[in-house]
C-alpha positions as a Markdown table, in Angstrom:
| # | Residue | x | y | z |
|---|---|---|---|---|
| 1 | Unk | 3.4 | -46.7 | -20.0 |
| 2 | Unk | 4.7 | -45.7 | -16.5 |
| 3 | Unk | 7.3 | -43.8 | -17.7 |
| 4 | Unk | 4.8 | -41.4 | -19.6 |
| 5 | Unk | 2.7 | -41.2 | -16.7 |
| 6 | Unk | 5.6 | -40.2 | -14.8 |
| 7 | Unk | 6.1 | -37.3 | -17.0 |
| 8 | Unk | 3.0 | -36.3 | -17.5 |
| 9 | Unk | 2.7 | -35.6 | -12.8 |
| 10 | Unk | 5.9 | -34.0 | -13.3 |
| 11 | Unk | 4.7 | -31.9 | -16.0 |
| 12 | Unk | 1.6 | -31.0 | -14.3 |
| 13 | Unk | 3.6 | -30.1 | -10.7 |
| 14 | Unk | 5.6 | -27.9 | -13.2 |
| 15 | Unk | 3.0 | -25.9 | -14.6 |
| 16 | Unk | 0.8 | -26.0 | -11.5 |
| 17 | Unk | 1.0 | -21.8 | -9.5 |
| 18 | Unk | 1.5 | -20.6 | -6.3 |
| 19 | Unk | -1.9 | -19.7 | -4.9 |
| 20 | Unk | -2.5 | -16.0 | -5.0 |
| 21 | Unk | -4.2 | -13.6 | -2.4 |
| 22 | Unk | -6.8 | -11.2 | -3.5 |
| 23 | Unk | -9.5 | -9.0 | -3.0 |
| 24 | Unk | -11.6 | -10.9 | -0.2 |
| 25 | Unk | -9.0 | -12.5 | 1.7 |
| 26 | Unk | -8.1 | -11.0 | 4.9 |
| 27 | Unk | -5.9 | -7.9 | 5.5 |
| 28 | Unk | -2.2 | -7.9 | 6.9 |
| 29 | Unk | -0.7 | -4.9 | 8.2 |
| 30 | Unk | 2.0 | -4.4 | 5.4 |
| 31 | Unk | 3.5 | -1.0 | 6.9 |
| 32 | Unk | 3.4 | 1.7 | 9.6 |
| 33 | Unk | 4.9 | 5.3 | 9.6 |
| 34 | Unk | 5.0 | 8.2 | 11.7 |
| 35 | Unk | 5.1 | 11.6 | 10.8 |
| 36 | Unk | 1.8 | 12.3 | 9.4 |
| 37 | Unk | 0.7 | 16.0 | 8.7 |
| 38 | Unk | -1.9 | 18.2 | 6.9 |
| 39 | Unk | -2.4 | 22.0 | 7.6 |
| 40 | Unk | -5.9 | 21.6 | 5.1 |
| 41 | Unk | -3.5 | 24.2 | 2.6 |
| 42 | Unk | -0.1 | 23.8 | 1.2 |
| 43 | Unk | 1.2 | 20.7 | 2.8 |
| 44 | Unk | -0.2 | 17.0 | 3.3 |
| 45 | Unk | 1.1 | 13.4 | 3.3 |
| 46 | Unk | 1.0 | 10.7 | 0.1 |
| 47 | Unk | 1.1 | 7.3 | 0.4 |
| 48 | Unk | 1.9 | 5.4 | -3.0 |
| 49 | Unk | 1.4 | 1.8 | -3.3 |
| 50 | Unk | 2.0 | -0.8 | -6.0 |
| 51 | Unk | 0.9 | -3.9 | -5.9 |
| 52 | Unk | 3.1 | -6.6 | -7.8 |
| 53 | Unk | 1.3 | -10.1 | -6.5 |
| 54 | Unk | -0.2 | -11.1 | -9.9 |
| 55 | Unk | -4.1 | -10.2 | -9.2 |
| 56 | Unk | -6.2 | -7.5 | -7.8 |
| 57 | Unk | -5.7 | -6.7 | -4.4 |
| 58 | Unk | -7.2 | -4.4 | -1.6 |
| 59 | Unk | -5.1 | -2.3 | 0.3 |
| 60 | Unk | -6.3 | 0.0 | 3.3 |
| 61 | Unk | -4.9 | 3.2 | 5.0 |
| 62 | Unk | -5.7 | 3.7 | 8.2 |
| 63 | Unk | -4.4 | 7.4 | 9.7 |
| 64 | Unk | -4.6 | 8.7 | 12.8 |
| 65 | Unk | -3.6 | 11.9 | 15.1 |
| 66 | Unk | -1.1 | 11.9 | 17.7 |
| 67 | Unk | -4.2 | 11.9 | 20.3 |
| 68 | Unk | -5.0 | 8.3 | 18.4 |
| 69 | Unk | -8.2 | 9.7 | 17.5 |
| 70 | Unk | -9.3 | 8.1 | 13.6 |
| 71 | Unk | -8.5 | 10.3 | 10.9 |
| 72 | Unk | -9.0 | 7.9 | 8.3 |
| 73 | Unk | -9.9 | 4.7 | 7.0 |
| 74 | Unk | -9.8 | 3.8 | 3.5 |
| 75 | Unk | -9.7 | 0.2 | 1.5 |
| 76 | Unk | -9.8 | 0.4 | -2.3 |
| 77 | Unk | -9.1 | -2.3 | -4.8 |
| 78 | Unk | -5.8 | -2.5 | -6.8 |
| 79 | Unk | -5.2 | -4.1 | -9.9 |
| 80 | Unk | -1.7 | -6.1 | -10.5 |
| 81 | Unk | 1.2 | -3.8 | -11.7 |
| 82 | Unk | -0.8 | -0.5 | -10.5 |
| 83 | Unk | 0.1 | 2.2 | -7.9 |
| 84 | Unk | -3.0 | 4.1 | -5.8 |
| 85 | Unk | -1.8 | 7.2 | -4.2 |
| 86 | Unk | -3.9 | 8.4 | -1.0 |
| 87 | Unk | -3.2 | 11.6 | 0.2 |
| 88 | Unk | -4.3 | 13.5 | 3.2 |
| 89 | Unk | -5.9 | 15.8 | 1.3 |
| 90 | Unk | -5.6 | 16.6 | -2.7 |
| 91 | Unk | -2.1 | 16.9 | -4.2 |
| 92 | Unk | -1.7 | 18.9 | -7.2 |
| 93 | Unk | 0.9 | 16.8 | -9.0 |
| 94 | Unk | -0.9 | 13.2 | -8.3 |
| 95 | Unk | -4.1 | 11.8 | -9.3 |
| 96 | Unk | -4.6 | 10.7 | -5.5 |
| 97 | Unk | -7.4 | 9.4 | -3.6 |
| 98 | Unk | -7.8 | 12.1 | -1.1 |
| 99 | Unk | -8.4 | 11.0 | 2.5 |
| 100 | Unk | -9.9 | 14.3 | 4.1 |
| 101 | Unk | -8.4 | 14.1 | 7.3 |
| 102 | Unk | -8.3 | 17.6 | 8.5 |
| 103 | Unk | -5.3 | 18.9 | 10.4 |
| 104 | Unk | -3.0 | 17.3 | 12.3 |
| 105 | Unk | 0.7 | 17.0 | 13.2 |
| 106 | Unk | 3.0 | 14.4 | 14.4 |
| 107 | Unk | -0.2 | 11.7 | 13.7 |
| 108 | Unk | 0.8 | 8.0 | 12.1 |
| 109 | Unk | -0.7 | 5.7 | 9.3 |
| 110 | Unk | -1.0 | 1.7 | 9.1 |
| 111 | Unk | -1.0 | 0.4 | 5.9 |
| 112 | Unk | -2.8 | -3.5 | 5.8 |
| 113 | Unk | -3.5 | -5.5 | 2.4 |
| 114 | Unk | -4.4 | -8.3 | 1.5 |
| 115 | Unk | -0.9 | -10.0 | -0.2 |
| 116 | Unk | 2.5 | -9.0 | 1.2 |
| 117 | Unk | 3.5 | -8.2 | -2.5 |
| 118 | Unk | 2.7 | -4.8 | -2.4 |
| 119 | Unk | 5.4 | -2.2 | -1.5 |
| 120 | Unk | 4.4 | 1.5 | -0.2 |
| 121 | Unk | 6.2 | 4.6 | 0.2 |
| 122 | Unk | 5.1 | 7.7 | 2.1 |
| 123 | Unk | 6.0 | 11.6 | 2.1 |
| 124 | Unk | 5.0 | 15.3 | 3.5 |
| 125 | Unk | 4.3 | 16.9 | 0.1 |
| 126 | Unk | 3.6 | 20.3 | -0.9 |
| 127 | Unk | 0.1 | 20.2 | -1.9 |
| 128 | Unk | 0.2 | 22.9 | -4.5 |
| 129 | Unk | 3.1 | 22.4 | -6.5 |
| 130 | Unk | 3.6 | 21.1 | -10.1 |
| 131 | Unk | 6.7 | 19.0 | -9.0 |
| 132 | Unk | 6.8 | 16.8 | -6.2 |
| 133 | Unk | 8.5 | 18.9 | -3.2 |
| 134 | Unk | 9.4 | 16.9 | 0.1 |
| 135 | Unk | 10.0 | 14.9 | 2.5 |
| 136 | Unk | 10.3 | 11.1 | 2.6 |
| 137 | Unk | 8.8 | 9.0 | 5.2 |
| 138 | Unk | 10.4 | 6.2 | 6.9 |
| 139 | Unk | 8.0 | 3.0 | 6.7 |
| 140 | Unk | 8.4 | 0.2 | 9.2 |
| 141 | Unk | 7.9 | -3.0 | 7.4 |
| 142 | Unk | 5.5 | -5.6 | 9.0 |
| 143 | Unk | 5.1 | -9.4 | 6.9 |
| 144 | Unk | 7.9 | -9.0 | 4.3 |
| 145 | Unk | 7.3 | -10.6 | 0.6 |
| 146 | Unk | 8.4 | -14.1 | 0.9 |
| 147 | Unk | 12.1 | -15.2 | 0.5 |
| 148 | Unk | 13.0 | -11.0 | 0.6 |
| 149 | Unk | 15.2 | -9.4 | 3.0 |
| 150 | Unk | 14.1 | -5.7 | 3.3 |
């Protein structure tokens, strides 16, 4: 009788999750980059994030110009295995999420969610091209998935 009891904890501590973040818990900067630009015409910046942690998330962008002065500040949910795409303004080759931020040059973004299992990239992007054309973005990484090395 012991013995099935036994297996029966370990087969419960087997089966038994991780617990999840999700929409509602609190936000985590995830990522910051420099080099954020829109001339309100041909060129902007994208941010494309997917979010891999298992439930809906919400992730915020938060951009602002070289003088500091708030550009933007966005939080929308994301389900599990999507990407959202924010853009300083509309890009012709993404379906983005379009952050109106007016001109700037040399400004920077902060990326915060709500799970560390979401990865980002950014880029200056051609607004008004049919195929992505551009630059990447280097991203600093702030709270790393768990047991990753990035």
């Amino acid at each position: 009788m012991k013995a099935i009891q036994w297996i029966i904890a370990a087969a419960t501590l087997a089966c038994a999750q991780p617990v999840q973040a999700a929409v509602g818990d609190p936000e985590a900067i995830i990522y910051r980059v420099s080099g954020v630009v829109d001339d309100n015409n041909v060129l902007a910046t994208s941010f494309h994030c997917t979010n891999f942690s298992g439930v809906t998330e919400t992730v915020r962008v938060v951009v602002r110009s070289s003088n500091t002065t708030l550009r933007a500040n966005i939080a929308l949910p994301v389900p599990h295995l999507n990407t959202i795409i924010f853009s300083t303004h509309h890009v012709t080759v993404y379906g983005d999420i379009p952050l109106a931020t007016d001109i700037m040059n040399g400004g920077t973004a902060a990326i915060a969610a709500t799970s560390p299992n979401i990865t980002c990239t950014a880029m200056q992007i051609q607004t008004n091209s049919t195929i992505p054309v551009g630059i990447a973005l280097h991203m600093t990484r702030f709270n790393p998935i768990p047991a990753t090395q990035e």
